[in-house]
N, C-alpha and C positions, 0 to 999 in steps of 0.2 A: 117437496116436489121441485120448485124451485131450484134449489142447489143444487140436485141434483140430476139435471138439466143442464144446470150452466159448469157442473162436476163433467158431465159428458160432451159438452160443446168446448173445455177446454183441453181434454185428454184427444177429442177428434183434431185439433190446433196444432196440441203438439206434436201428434203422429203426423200431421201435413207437412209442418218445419220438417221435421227427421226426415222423413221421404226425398222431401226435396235436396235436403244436403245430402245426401245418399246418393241421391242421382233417380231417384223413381219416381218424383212427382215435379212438375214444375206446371203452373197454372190449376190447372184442374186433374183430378184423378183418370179423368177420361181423354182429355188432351193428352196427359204422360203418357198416357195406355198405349198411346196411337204411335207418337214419333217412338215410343220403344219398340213397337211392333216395326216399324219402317228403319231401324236402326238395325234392329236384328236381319232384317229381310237384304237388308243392303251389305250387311257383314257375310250374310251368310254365301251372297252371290261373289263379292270377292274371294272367298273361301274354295267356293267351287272352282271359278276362274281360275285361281291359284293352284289347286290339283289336280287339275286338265293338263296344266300349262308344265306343269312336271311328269305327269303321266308320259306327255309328247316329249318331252324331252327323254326322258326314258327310251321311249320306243326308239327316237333317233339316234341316238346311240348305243342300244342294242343294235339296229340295223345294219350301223357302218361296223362295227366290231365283227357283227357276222359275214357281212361280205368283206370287211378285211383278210379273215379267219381262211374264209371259203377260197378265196381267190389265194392264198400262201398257199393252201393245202394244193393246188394244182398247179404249182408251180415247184418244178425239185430245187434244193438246196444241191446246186452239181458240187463236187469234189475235183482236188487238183491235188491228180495222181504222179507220183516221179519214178517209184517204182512198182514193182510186184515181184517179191523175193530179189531177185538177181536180173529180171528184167528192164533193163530201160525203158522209159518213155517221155518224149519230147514233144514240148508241144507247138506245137506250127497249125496257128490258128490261118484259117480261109480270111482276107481282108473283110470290114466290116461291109464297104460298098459293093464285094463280088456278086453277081446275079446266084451264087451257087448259096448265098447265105441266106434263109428268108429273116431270121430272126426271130420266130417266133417265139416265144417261153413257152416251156409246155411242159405237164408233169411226166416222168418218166415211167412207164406203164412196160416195156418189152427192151428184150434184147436181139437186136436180129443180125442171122450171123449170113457173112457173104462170103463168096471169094471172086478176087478180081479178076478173072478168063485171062491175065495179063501174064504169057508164058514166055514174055523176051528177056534174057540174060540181064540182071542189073536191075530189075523190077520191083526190088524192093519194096520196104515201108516207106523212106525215103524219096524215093523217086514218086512216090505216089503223095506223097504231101507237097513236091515241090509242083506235079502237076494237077492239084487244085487250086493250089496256090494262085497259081498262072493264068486261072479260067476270066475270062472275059466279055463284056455282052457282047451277042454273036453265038458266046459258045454253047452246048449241051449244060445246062444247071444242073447237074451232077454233085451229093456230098454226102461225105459220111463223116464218124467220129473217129473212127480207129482204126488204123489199120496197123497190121500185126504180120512181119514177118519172122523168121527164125532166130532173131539175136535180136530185135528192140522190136517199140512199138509208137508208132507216130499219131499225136490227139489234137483232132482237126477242127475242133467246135466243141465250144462248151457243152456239158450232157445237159445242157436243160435249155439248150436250142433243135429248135426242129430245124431235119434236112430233107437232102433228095435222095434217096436211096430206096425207097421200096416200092416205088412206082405205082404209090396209091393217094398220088396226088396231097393234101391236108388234110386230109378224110378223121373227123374224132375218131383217136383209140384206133389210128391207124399206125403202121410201120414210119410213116414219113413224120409224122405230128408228135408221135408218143414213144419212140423206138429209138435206140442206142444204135446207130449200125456200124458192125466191127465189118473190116474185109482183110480176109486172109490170101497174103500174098500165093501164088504159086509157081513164081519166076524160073525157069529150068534149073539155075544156079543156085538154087536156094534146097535149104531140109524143109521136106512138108511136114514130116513129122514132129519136128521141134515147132514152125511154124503152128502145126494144131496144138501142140502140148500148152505155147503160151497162148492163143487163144481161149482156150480152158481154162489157165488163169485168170488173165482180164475180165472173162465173164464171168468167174466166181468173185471176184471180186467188188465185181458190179454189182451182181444179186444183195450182196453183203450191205455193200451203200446204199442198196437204192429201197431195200426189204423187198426184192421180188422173190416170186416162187420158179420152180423149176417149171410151169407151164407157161412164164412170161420169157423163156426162150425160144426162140423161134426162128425159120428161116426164110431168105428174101420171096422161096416159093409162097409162102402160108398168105402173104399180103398183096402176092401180084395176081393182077385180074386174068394178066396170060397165062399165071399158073408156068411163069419161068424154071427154070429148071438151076436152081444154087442157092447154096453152095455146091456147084456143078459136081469136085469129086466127092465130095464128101458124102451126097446124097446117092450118086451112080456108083458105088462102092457099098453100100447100107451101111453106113458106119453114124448116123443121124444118134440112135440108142443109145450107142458108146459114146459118143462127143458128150451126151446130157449125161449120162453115166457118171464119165468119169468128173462132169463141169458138178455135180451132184458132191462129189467127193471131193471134190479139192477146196469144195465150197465150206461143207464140213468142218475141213483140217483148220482154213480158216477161221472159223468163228472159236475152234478148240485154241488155236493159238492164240485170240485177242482175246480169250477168257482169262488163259494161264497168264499172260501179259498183264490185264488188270490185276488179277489175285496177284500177282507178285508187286505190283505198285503199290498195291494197300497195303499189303504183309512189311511193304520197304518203310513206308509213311507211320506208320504202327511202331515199327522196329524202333528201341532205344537205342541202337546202334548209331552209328551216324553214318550214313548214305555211302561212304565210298568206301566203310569199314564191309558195309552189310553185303553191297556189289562182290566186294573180294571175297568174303567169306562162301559164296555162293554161288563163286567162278570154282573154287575150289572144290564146292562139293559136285558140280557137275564134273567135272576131272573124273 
């Protein structure tokens, strides 16, 4: 009985030793118990602290990425245009400090089309950039982005600045805030007809850049609260149908021509040929 007694008071012994060099026992079995329980309790709150503290972090930088995101997406990526086909375009921006300039960014949502009542010989696109140019405080803050007479077309402001032109003040998803405004010259000396034809370009063009549809065409009437009367001939002639018609088709021919354009770059890039063999080969076959 004895022995085996002191057989079990020396096997509880050694289990204490082991515990302790382990790390589970130091003092008494109950003392361990305790600072292990408040060891764990203390681990477990840095733990949590620890993935609060990344959760936030997380959230904060989804937040700024999303309003980075949000804020790019309403603002256009404007383009800088030289030509269209055979058209010229020159750009004679409005000075920075002009009252005519607000400066706004803003995404491009409309194209609105004007004409400038401006029926005096010489009235050009020209003459009309050099008198925004010219504007100063004091004057009428009047501005647009294009204007387009019969042989070029003059770009007054970047497209992803807002102007004065549709007489609806800064109004969200108004002509002034969100609108492209072209003005077509109607100078006595001038072709109207050539005049609208490149109109019709530029605005398909536009659509192309900007991915608007044929209902974010529009004219200076749709956004004026007086319910203005222009593009004055164009509308007093009903020819509104035809202008979208034909801006509809030209728009078209466009995006047919920068498809065949790409497939010929790849087909060139592809080609073992080497580039200026491939060019001639396929100068020739249009021949």
């Amino acid at each position: 009985m004895y022995k085996e007694r002191f057989s079990v008071h020396k096997m509880k012994k050694r289990r204490r030793i082991a515990l302790k060099l382990m790390g589970f026992y130091s003092g008494s079995q109950k003392k361990s118990g305790g600072k292990s329980k408040k060891r764990r309790t203390r681990n477990l709150r840095v733990l949590l602290v620890a993935v609060l503290a990344v959760f936030l972090l997380a959230v904060i930088v989804w937040a700024v990425w999303s309003a980075v995101s949000w804020w790019k997406s309403r603002v256009t990526d404007p383009v800088e245009l030289e030509y269209i086909g055979d058209i010229p375009i020159y750009e004679q921006y409005i000075p920075l400090d002009s009252p005519a300039r607000p400066g706004n960014k803003r995404l491009v949502e409309w194209v609105v089309i004007h004409e400038t009542d401006n029926f005096r010989a010489g009235a050009g696109a020209e003459a009309h950039a050099d008198f925004l140019s010219g504007l100063g405080e004091g004057d009428d803050p009047r501005s647009w982005h294009y204007t387009v007479d019969d042989h070029q077309i003059y770009h007054h402001l970047p497209d992803d600045e807002a102007a004065y032109h549709a007489s609806d003040k800064l109004n969200p998803h108004g002509g002034n805030l969100n609108g492209i405004g072209i003005e077509m010259c109607v100078n006595e000396d001038g072709n109207y007809e050539e005049t609208l034809e490149n109109t019709v370009q530029l605005t398909a063009k536009l659509m192309l850049e900007y991915n608007l549809r044929e209902n974010d065409i529009q004219t200076h009437q749709h956004f004026s609260p007086s319910g203005k009367i222009c593009p004055a001939r164009l509308l007093d002639e009903g020819r509104w149908d035809e202008f979208i018609d034909r801006v509809e088709e030209a728009r078209k021919e466009m995006r047919e021509a920068e498809r065949e354009a790409a497939r010929r770059a790849q087909e060139r890039e592809d080609s073992i040929l080497p580039g200026f063999l491939y060019d001639l080969l396929h100068k020739e076959e249009e021949k």
